[in-house]
Structure formats: structure tokens, C-alpha cells
C-alpha positions in Angstrom: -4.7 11.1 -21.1 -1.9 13.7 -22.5 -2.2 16.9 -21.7 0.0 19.3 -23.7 3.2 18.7 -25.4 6.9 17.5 -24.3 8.4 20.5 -25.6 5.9 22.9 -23.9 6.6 21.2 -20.7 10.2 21.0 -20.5 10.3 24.3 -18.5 8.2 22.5 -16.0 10.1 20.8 -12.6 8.9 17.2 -12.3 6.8 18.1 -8.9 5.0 20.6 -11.3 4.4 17.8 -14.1 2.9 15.3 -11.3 0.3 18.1 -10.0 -0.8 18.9 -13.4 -1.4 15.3 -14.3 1.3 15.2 -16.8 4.1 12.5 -17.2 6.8 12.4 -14.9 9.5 10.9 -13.3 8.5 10.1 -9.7 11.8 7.9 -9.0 14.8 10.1 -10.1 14.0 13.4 -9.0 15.5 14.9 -6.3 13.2 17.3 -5.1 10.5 14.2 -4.9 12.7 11.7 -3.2 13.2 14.1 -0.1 9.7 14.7 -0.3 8.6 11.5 -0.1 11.2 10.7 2.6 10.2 13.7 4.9 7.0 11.8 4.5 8.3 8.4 5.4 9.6 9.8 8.3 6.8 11.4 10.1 4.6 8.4 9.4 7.0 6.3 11.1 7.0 8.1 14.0 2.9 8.8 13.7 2.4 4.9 13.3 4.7 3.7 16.3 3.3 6.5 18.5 2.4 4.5 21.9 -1.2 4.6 22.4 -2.5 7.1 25.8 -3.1 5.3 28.8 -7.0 4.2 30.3 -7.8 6.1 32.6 -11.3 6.8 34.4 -11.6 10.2 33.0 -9.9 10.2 29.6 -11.6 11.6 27.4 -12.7 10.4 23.8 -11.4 13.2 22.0 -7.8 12.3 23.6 -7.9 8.7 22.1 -5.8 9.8 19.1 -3.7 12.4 21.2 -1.8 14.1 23.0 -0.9 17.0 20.8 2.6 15.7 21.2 1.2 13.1 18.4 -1.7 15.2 16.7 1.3 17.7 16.1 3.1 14.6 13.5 0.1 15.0 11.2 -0.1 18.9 11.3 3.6 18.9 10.1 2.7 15.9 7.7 -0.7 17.4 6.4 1.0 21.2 6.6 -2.4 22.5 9.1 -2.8 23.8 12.3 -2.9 21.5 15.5 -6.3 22.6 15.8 -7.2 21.2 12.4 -5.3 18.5 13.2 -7.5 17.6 16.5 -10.3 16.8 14.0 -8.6 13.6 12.5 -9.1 10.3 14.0 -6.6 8.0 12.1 -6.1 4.8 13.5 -2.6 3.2 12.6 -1.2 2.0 10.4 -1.8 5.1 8.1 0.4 5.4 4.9 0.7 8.0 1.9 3.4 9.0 -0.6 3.9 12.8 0.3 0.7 14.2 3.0 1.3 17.9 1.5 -1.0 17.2 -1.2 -3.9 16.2 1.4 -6.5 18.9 2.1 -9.2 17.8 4.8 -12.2 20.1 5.1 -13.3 19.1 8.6 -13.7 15.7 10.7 -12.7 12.3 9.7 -12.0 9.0 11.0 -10.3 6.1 9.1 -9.9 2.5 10.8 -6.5 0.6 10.2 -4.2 1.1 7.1 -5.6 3.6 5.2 -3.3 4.4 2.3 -3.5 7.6 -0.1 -1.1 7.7 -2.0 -1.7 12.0 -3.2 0.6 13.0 -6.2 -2.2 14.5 -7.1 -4.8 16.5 -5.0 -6.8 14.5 -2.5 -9.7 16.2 -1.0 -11.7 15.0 1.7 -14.8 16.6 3.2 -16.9 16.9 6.5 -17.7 13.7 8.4 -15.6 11.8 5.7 -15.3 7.8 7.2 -13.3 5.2 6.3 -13.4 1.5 6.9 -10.2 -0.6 7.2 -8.0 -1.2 4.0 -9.6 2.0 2.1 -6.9 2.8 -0.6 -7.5 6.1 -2.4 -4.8 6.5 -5.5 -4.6 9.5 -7.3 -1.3 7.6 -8.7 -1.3 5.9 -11.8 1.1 4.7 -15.1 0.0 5.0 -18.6 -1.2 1.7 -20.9 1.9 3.4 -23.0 4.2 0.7 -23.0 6.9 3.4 -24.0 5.7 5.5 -21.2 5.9 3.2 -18.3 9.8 2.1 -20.1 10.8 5.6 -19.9 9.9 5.5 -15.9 7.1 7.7 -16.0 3.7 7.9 -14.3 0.9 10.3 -13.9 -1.2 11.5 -11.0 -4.9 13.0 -11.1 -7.0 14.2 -8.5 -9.1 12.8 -6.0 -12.3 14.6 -4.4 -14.8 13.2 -1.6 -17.8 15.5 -0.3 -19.4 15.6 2.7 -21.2 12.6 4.9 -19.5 10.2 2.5 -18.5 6.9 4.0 -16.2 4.3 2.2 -16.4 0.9 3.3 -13.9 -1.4 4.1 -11.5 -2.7 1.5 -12.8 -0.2 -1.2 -10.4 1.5 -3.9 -10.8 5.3 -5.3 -9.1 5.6 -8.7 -8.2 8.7 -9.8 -9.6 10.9 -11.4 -12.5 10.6 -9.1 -15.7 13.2 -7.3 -17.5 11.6 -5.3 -20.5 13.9 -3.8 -21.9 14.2 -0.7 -23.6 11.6 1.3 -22.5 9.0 -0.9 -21.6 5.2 0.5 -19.1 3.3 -1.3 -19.9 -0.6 -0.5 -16.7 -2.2 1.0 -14.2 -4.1 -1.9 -15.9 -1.5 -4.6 -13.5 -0.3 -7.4 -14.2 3.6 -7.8 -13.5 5.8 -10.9 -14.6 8.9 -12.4 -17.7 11.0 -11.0 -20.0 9.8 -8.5 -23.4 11.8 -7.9 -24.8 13.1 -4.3 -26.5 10.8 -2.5 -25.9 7.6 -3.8 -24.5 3.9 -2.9 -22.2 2.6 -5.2 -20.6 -0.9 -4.8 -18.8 -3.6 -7.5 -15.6 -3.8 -9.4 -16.1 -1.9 -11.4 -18.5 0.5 -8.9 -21.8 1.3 -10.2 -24.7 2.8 -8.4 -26.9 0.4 -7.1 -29.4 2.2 -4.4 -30.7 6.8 -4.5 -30.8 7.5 -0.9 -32.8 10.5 0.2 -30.8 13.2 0.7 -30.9 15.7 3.7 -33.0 18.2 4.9 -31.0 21.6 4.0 -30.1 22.7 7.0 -28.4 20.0 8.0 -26.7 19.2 4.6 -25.7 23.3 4.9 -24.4 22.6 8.5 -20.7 22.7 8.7 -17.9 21.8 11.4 -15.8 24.6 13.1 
């Protein structure tokens, strides 16, 4: 996919080529290393987090806590600690920069989820993940020149509400997937994916319509 010309471009900083889904150089620029390694950083220190103690009375909401560590993905994710309460992300979690990660409400991923979001990632309500989900808005061009020249690309990625991705699967972008879709662990997921449907297979296709919800609850929204 090209979108506009070199020359039209040039004024553009490389962070501004990856979010419009134009070529760039992802390894040599500056302003993306640090970004990248401010990334690295907090992850680290997310991922080795000790776990909380048992305890009669703790609660399940503090399973992922205390705010000490909820506080490492509100500086990752750029949200509020409240915000950050919502997600339940069991370790190890991985992505190339966080800032370009927008969740809309509660989610849960099991072990090593990885985004990697040089491009927009979006992630509704309820949104669950098995273990091993990958979703990669990163990709390089079947340019041979392109991929010489050290460039790659980066298109978004966009999950509804109620969706939940099975274990193993991959989201390609660019990809919508709508709401109370299931994605069949070890699927392969590109492109757009209607409401209410199961997909599964490399590459996915639907394979089962579910019914979708009554109204008010598919109108029903988190805090």
C-alpha cells in the first residue's frame, strides 16, 4: 500500500510517517529508539513486579495490583490509574511503544500478550485474550527495495466490544474486528471482521453468526 509521494513526505518526522502508515525508518531514528526504550523499560519493571501476597481477604480486584504496579501501565499506556485499575494483564506482557494503545474499558489477557502498536491499537469493553495472542499493526513491504532501504510500515488495529481472541491467534493489521466477535485460537486475522461472528483458520474466515445481544445490554457500557 503507498500512500502519497516521497517528496510530499519529506517534511514528515519518521514517528509521523509510522502513524500514517507510510514507509519509515523504525531502526535509525532517534526520536523512536528512546521511545521504544522508555517502553522496554517500564515493561521490565511491569513483568518482574512480584506478585501480592494470599491473604484471607484479598480481594480479586487487587490480584493485578497494588497501584504501586497498576501505576507502570498508566505511565506506559499514558491513562489515569483509575483507567489503569480496569486492566488485568498477566505477565509476560510485551509491545514496541504502549503510547499508541487506547483501551476503551475492561480487559484481561493471559500470559505473553504482545502488540506491537506503530500504528493505532484499539481495544474495546470486555475485550479477552487467551495466551500467546499477538496483535501486529507492524509490517514490511513485498518491496524488495523497500525492506533493503530499512523501511517498514504500520496500520491500525481496532477490536469492538465482547470480542474474545483465543489463544495463539494473530491480528494483522490493517484489521476491525466488531463487536462480539470470537476469534478461534491459532486463527490468522486480517482486514474487516463483522459483529457477531466466529472466525477461526489461517487464513481466518467466518465459520459460525452468533446471535447478537439484546440492545440494552450491547448499549451497556463500563465506568
Amino acid at each position: 500500500m503507498q500512500n502519497g509521494s516521497a517528496d510530499s513526505n519529506e517534511h514528515l518526522s519518521e514517528r509521523e510517517k509510522m502513524v500514517r502508515g507510510l514507509a519509515y525508518n523504525a531502526i535509525d531514528d532517534r526520536e523512536l529508539f528512546g521511545l521504544r526504550l522508555r517502553a522496554r523499560k517500564l515493561l521490565k519493571e511491569y513483568n518482574d513486579y512480584p506478585p501480592p501476597e494470599f491473604t484471607p481477604d484479598l480481594k480479586a480486584a487487587d490480584f493485578f495490583g497494588p497501584d504501586e504496579r497498576f501505576q507502570i501501565l498508566a505511565n506506559l499506556f499514558g491513562m489515569s490509574l483509575s483507567r489503569a485499575r480496569l486492566l488485568g494483564i498477566d505477565p509476560p506482557f510485551h509491545c514496541d511503544y504502549g503510547s499508541y494503545i487506547e483501551f476503551k474499558g475492561d480487559f484481561y489477557a493471559n500470559f505473553n500478550l504482545i502488540i506491537l502498536d506503530c500504528a493505532k491499537v484499539t481495544i474495546g469493553h470486555r475485550v479477552l485474550c487467551g495466551p500467546n495472542v499477538q496483535l501486529l499493526s507492524a509490517t514490511h513491504s513485498v518491496d524488495v527495495a523497500e525492506r533493503k532501504a530499512g523501511l517498514e510500515r504500520a496500520y491500525p488495529i481496532t477490536i469492538g466490544d465482547d470480542v474474545w481472541i483465543g489463544g495463539g491467534a494473530i491480528i494483522i493489521g490493517p484489521c476491525t474486528i466488531g463487536n462480539g466477535v470470537t476469534i478461534a485460537a491459532g486463527a490468522v486475522v486480517k482486514g474487516d471482521v463483522p459483529d457477531y461472528v466466529v472466525v477461526g483458520g489461517v487464513p481466518g474466515k467466518i465459520i459460525k453468526r452468533l446471535d447478537p445481544l439484546p440492545k440494552e445490554d450491547a448499549n451497556a457500557k463500563d465506568d
